[in-house]
N, C-alpha and C positions, 0 to 999 in steps of 0.2 A: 504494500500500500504506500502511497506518494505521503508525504508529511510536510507542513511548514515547522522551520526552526526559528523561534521566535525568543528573543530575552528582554529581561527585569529592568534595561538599562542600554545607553549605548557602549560599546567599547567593550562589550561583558563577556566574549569570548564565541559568539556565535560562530564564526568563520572557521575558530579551529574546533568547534563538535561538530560544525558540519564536514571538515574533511577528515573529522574523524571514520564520520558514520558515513561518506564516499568509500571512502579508504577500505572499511571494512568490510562494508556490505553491498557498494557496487552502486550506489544510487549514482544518475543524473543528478545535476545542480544548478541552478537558477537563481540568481538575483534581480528579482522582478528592476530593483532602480537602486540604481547607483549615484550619489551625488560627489564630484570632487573625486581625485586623488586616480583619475583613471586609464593612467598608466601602471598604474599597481592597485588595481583595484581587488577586491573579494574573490571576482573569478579568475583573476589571474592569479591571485594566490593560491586557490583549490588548482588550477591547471597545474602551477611550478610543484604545487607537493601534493598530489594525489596520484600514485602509481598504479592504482586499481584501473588499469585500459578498459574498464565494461563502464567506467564515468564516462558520461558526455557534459562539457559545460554549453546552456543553452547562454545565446546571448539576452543580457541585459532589455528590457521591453525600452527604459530609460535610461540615458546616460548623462547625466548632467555634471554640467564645470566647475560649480562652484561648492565646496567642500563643507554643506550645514544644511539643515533640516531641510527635504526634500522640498518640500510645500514652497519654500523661499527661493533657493536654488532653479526650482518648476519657472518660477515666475522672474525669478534674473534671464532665461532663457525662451521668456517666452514662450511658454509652454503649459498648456492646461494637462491634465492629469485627470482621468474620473476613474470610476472601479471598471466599467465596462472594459476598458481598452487591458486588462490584465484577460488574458489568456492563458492558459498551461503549454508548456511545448507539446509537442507534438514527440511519444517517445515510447516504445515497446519495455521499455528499460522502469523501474521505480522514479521517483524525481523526488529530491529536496528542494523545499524552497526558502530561502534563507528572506528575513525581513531585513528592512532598515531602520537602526536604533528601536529602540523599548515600541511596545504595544499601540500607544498614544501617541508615539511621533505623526505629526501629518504630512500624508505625502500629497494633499489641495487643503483647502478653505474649507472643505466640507467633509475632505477625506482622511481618516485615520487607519495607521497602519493596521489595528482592532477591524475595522471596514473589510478592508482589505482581505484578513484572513477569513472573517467571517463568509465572504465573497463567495473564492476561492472552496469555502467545505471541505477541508483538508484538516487532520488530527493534529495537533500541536506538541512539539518539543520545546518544552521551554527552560531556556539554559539562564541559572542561576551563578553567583557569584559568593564573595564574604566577605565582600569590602563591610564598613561600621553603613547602617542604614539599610544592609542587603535584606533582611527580616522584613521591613517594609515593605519594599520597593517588591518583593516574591509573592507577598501575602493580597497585596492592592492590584499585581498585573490577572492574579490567580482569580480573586474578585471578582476582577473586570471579563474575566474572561468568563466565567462559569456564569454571567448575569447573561453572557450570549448566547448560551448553550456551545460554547467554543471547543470539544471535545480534546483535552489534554491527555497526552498519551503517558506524561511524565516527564520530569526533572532530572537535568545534566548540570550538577556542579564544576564548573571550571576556577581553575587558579588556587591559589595557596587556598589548605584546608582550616575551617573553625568549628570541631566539630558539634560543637554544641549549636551554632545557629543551623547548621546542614539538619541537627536532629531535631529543631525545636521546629524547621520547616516542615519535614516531613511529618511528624508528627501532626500537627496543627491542619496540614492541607489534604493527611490521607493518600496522598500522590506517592506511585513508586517511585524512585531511586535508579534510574536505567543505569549510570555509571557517574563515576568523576574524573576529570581531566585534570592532573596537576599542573603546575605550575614549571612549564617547561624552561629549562636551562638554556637550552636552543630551539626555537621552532623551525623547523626543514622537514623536508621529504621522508630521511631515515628515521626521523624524531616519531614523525606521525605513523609509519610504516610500522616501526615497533611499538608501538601503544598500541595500534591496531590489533596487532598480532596477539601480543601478551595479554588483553583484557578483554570482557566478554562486554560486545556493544549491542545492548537492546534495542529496536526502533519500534 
């Protein structure tokens, strides 16, 4: 089954549970909209370090220049944005679909990323963190999301562990625990290839 990967926050590690769970399990990968930075963007990253050749990267629906919330970005380039114009690739293969920054980011005036997945009707991976305030910020997207009937498949910790907030999460939300991604020394190809390998990736 296809999934979005969706997190609590921006910068919260999405990109690398999604080439984890490329890596592992072979999915296609998709970033509906890209803002900024794209030359090195998300899918060129999943390209440089996902070894699994059954990945396909679809291209971007969006590409825009300027590197801050898509909705502003949208409109620096002139460019409307609605839900309708998101399509799924076309793909025999599983797909992930990676969001841009936290739930509520807007990607128009009317549209939210929360929009967006709801659209879409795809099961949610949503990848937590432990920075101070992570409790919040898991419990309020969890919220937001369950008020949609947004079906969440479960919870990917990334980054250094705390494990008391990881347990008072789970706890609290009921939500399995599909894996945790530490807090990589190096992130590259090898890095992700052997995480892969050695830990058991739910989706």
């Amino acid at each position: 089954m296809s999934i979005i990967v969706a997190g609590i926050h921006t910068g919260i590690g999405k990109t690398i549970c999604s080439a984890v769970i490329c890596q592992a399990l072979g999915y296609d990968y998709w970033k509906p909209v890209q803002a900024g930075d794209l030359d090195n963007s998300d899918s060129i990253f999943i390209q440089r370090n996902v070894t699994n050749s059954t990945c396909k990267i679809h291209p971007e629906r969006y590409r825009l220049q300027t590197p801050m919330s898509p909705h502003k970005a949208a409109e620096i380039d002139g460019i409307s944005i609605t839900k309708e114009d998101f399509i799924l690739p076309t793909s025999t293969n599983k797909l992930l679909v990676e969001t841009a920054g936290g739930i509520m980011s807007p990607l128009a005036d009317n549209l939210l990323n929360i929009d967006l997945m709801e659209y879409l009707q795809l099961p949610v991976i949503l990848v937590s963190n432990n920075y101070l305030g992570s409790i919040n910020h898991t419990l309020l997207t969890v919220a937001a999301m369950q008020q949609r009937n947004i079906p969440i498949k479960g919870l990917v910790f990334s980054g250094e562990e705390v494990s008391s907030s990881r347990e008072f999460i789970l706890q609290y939300t009921r939500l399995p625990l599909l894996f945790s991604i530490p807090l990589f020394e190096k992130t590259d190809a090898a890095t992700i290839a052997t995480f892969a390998a050695n830990n058991t990736i739910k989706c």
